[in-house]
C-alpha positions as a printed NumPy array, in Angstrom:
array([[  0.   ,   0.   ,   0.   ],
       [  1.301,   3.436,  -0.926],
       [  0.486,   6.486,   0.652],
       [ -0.067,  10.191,  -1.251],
       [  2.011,  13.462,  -0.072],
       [  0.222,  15.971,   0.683],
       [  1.004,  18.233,  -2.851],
       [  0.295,  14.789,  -4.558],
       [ -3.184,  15.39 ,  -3.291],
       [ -3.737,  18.813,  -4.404],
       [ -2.162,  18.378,  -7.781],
       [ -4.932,  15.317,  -7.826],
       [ -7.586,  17.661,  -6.372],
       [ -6.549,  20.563,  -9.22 ],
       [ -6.61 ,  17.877, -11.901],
       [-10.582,  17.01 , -10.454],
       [-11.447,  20.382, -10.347],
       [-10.159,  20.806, -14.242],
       [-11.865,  17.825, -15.275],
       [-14.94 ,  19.29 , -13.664],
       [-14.661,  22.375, -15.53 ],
       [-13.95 ,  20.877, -18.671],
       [-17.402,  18.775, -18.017],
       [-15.277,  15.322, -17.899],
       [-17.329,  14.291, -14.83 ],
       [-16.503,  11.108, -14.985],
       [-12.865,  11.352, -14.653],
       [-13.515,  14.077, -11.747],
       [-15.261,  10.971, -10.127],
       [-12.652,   8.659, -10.237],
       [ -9.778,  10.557,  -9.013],
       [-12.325,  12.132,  -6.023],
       [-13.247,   8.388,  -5.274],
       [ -9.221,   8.285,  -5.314],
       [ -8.923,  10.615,  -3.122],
       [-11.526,   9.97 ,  -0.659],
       [ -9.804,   6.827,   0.058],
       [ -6.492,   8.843,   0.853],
       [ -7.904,  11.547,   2.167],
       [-11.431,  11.239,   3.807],
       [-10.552,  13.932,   6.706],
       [-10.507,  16.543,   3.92 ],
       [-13.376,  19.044,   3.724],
       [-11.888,  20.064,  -0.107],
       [-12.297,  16.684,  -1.541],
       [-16.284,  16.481,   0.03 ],
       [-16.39 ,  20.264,  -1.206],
       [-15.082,  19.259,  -4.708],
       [-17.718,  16.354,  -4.761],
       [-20.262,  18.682,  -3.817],
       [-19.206,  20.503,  -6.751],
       [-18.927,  17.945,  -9.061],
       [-22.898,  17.046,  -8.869],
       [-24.047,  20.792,  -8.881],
       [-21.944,  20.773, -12.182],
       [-23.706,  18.035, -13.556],
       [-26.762,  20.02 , -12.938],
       [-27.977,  17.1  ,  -9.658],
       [-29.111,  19.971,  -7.39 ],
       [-31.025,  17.48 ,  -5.416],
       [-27.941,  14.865,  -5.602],
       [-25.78 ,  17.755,  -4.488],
       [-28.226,  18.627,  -0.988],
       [-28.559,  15.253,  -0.301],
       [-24.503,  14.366,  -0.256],
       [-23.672,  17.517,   1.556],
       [-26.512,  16.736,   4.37 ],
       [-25.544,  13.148,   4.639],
       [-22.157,  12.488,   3.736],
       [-20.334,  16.246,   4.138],
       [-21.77 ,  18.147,   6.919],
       [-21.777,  15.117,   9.566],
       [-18.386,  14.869,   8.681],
       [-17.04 ,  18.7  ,   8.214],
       [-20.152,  20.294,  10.322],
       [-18.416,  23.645,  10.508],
       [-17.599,  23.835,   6.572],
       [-18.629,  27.63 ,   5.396],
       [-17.838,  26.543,   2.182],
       [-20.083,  23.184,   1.854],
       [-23.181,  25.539,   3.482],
       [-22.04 ,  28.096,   0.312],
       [-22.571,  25.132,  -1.985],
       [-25.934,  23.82 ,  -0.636],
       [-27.537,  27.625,  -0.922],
       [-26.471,  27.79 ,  -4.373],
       [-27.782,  24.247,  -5.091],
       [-31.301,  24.837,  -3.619],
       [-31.127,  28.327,  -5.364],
       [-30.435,  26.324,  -8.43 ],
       [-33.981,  24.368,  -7.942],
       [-35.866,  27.766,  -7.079],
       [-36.224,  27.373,  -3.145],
       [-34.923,  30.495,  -2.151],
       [-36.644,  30.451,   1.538],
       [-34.699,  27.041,   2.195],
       [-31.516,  28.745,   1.018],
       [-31.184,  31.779,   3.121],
       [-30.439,  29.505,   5.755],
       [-27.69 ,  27.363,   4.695],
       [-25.713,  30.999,   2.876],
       [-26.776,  33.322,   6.19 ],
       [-24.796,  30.468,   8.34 ],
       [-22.022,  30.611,   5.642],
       [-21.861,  34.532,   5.177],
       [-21.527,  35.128,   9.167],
       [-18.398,  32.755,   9.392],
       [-14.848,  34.384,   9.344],
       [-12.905,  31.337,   9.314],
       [-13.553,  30.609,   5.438],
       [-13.602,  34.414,   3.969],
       [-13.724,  32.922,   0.532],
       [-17.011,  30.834,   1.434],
       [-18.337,  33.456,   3.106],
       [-17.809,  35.913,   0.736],
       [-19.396,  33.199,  -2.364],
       [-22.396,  32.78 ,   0.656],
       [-22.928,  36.464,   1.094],
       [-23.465,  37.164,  -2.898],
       [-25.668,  34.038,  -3.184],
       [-28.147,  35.439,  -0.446],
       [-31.347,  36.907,  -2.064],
       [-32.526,  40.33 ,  -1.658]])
């Protein structure tokens, strides 16, 4: 059994997030299955999966991972609250979603999420 460095990770994690981009979801999949395996106490990798399934246009998919697989794991990620606002915003339930990106936009530990939460919110 091998075991991946920590920038062997990341590189894998950019290389995901490309192949996300670039709408190659299945090869996203694999190497986040990858790096699940190698990495399950990282909020990223649940963050990119969460990602991965708003991409492929799976609101529902994408709410339902980050309530039962995510949050019970990374329960004080800004950034996977950020992503399930914008995924029920995506599926036009804006009352759900203020919740979710208010809890986001008030934390200061993730500026970025917050930040992403904050311009989600609806006026």
């Amino acid at each position: 059994m091998f075991d991946l460095l920590p920038q062997e990770a990341r590189l894998l994690l950019n290389v995901a997030l490309m192949a996300i981009g670039q709408n190659r979801f299945q090869s996203a999949e694999k190497i986040l299955g990858v790096l699940e395996k190698f990495r399950p106490s990282e909020p990223s990798v649940a963050s990119a999966n969460a990602i991965l399934r708003i991409s492929r246009l799976d609101f529902q998919g994408a709410v339902d991972y980050i309530d039962e697989e995510a949050l019970p794991r990374f329960p004080d990620s800004a950034m996977l609250l950020a992503f399930k606002g914008m995924a029920l915003l995506r599926m036009n339930r804006e009352a759900e979603a203020r919740g979710p990106l208010s809890m986001a936009a008030g934390q200061s530990a993730d500026p970025a999420a917050a930040r992403l939460a904050a311009d989600l919110i609806p006026n």
